[in-house]
N, C-alpha and C positions, 0 to 999 in steps of 0.2 A: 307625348307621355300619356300614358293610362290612368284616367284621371277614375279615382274610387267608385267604385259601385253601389247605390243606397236604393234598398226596395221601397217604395212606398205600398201600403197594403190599401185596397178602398182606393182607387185615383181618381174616381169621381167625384169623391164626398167635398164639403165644405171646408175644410181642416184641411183634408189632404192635398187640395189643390194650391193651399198656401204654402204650404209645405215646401209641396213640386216645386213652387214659383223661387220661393229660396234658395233651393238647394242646385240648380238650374243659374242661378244669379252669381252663389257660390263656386261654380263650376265644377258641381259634381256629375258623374252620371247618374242618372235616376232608371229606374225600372219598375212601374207601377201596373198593379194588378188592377182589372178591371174582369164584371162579370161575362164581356165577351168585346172579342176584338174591336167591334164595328164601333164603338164607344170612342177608340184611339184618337182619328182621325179629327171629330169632334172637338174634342179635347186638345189635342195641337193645334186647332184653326184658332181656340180659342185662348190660350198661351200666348199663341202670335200675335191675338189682337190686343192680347193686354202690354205687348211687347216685352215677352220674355225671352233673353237670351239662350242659347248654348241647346237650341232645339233640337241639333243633330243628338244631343247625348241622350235624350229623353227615349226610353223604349214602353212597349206594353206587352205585358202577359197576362194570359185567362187565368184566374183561380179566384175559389169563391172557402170563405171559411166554413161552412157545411160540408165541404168535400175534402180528402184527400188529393183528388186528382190536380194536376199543376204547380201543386209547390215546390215537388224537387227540380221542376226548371227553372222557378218565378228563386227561388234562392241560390242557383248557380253564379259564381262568382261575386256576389254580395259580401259586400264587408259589413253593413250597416242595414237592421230591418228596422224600417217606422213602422211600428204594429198600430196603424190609423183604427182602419175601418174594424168596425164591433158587428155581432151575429144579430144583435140586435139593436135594430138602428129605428130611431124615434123623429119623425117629422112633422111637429105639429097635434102629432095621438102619444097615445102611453102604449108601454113594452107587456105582453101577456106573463101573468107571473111564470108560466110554463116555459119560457122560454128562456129563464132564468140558467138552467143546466148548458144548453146552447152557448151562450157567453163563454160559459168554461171552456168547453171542448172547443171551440175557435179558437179561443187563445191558447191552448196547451198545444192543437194543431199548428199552429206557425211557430211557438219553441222549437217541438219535436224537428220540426223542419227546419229551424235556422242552425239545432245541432246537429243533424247529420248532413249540412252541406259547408259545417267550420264557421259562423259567421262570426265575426267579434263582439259584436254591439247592437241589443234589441232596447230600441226605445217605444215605451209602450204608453199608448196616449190613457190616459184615464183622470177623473174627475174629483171635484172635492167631495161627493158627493160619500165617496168613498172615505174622505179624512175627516171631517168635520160635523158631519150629522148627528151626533149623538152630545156633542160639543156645547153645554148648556151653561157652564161658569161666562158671566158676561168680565171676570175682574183678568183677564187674562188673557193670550191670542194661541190662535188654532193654528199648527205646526206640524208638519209631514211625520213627528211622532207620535199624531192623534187616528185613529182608526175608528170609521163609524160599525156601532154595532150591527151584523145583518139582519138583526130582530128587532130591533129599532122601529116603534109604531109610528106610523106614517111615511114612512121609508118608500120612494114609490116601487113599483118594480123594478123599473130602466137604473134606478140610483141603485139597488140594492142588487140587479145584473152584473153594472161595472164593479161594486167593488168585490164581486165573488168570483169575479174574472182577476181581477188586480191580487185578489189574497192567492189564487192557484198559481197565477204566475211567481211571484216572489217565492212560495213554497216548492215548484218544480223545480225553480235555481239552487235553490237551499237543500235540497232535495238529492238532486241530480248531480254529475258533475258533466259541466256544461264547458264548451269553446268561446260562449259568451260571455260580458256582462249586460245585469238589465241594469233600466232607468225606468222610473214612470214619470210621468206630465201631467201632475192630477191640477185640471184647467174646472174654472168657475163657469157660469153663463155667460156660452161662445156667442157673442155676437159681431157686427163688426161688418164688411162689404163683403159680398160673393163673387165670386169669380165669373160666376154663371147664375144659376137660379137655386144652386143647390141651396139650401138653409139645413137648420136643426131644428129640432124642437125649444131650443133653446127661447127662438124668433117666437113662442109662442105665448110670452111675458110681453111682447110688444104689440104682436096681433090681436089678443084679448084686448088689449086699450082701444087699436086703430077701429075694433067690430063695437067699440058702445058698453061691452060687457063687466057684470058687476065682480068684482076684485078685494081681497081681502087688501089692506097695507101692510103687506107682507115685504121683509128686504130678500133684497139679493145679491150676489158677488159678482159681479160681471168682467167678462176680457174681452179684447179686443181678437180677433182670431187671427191676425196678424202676430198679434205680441205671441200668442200659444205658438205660431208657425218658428216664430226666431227663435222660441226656448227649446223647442226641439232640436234645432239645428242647433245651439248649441251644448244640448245634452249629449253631442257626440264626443264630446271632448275627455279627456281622462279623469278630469277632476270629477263629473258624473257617474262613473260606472257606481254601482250596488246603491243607489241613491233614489230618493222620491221631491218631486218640487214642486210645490203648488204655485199655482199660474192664475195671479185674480190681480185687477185694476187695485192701485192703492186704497179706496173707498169702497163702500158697498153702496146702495142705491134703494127708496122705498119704493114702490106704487108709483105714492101723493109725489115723491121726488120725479118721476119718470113723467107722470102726466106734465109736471110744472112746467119741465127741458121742453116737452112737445107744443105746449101752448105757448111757453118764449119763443123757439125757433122753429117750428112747423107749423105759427100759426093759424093755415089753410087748413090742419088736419084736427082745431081745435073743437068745432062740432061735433066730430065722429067720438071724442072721446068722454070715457064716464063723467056724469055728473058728482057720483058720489060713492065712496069706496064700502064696503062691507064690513059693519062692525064687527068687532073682538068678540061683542058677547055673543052677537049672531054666530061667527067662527066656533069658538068654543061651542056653543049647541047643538050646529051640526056634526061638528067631526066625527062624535062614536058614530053617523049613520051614514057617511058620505065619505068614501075612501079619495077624491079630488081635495074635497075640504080637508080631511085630514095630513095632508102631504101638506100644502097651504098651511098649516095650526104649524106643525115641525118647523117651517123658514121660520116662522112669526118668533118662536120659542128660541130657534138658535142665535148661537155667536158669532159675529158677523164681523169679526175683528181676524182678521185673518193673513198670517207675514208668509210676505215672501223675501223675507232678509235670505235664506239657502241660499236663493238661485242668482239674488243678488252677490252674494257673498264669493260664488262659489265659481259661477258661470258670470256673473260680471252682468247677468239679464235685468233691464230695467223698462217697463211698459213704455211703449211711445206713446198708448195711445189711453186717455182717458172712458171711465164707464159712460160719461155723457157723448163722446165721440163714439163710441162701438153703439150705443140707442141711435143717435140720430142716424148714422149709416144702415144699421139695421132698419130703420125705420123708412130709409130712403128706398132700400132692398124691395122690402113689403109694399110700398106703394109704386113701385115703377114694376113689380112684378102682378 
């Protein structure tokens, strides 16, 4: 029997390789784009070493979201597109505001292409970055019916990318009449084990500690990139179609919280990290002059209360993996890499 077709976009990335691993485990077929063949092989040796099953069903196609060229092959026979990979992708640096328009036109290119080849189901990976930012009442929780403003000061580029990417998508469905329905997966800071050596920028809330370097006590929402991988998988399901779900560890996590975790459980790694975190009123003074600091002052300011009753509710998704579990793994990532 012909077991369903599910594109993954990006096969290389961090996300998307959890994905593969699921969906693979699941016994679906997968077809993941990559920016050239020769990446494929790689990428199976390394599947196999993690021992994931149902290799044979795994394939690769070339196509990059800056082009046209490849997607009407890379969408042939697909019933299901994970719209993974983003036009601008952040590893450790920040996204150039210019390149803000780019996000768009990626992701309206792989719509465009999932509806002229019939697909039924785009799940589209996107962050809270896009729901919650602007989200400043601390007496209440932050709900896939919260939209951050894209004028929002402090708003980084890469945050204010995906969600202008996220608002054209839902607007082309709305829009358009399409053979689809969308989903989005708006996930916290991915953190979590790597397949390979891929990371995000995400790892860069951990890497700042591991390098000594001075830090606001800013919070933040973190998941595990396992737990974003299962909610995908199961946003395919019916109860998802026309739907948004956010994807964060039941807790958020400070700074001062993050250093404590590393100097209990990676006490070898307790040297390397800050002595002393960066005041508020320091924070506040810099931010009108320093666009880092200022994105920093936004976490500091937000609501950090954040449900994922939806996907509970909905899809039955429940984190396996706690925010102190996806740090030390990431943190394990960063020093064995």
């Amino acid at each position: 029997m012909t077991q369903p077709l599910v594109l993954v976009t990006g096969g290389t990335g961090f996300l998307a390789q959890h994905i593969i691993q699921q969906l693979l485990i699941a016994n679906y077929a997968v077809r993941a784009t990559v920016r050239s063949l020769t990446k494929g092989p790689a990428l199976r040796a390394n599947f196999a070493k993690h021992n994931v099953p149902n290799l044979d069903q795994l394939s690769f196609v070339t196509a990059d979201l800056l082009s046209d060229d490849g997607w009407a092959d890379a969408m042939q026979d697909v019933t299901t597109v994970m719209s993974v990979a983003a036009p601008v992708f952040v590893d450790g640096g920040s996204a150039s505001t210019s390149l803000k328009k780019t996000a768009q036109t990626g992701t309206l290119r792989i719509l465009r292409a999932a509806k002229q080849a019939g697909v039924k189901r785009v799940v589209m990976t996107a962050n809270l970055g896009a729901v919650g930012f602007s989200h400043f009442d601390q007496s209440d929780w932050v709900t896939e019916t919260d939209w951050t403003d894209p004028d929002q000061p402090g708003l980084s580029p890469y945050e204010q990318s995906k969600l202008l990417a996220e608002q054209s998508a839902w607007q082309s469905v709305q829009q358009e009449s399409v053979p689809f329905t969308l989903t989005t997966v708006n996930a916290g800071a991915m953190l979590g084990p790597s397949l390979d050596q891929h990371v995000t920028g995400s790892f860069g809330l951990v890497d700042r500690l591991l390098k000594g370097q001075l830090t606001p006590n800013l919070a933040v929402n973190v998941v595990d990139v396992r737990d974003v991988a299962t909610l995908h998988v199961q946003a395919m399901a019916d109860a998802a179609a026309g739907e948004r779900f956010l994807a964060v560890a039941p807790t958020s996590v400070t700074m001062q919280q993050i250093i404590a975790l590393l100097q209990r459980e990676r006490p070898a790694l307790a040297a390397r990290l800050p002595k002393y975190l960066l005041p508020n009123w320091v924070v506040n003074g810099l931010a009108p002059f320093n666009a880092t600091v200022k994105e920093a002052q936004l976490m500091m300011r937000l609501n950090h209360r954040v449900s994922t009753e939806k996907a509970q509710r909905l899809l039955g998704w429940q984190p396996e993996w706690s925010a102190e579990q996806a740090i030390l793994a990431a943190t394990d990532q960063l020093t064995e890499k």
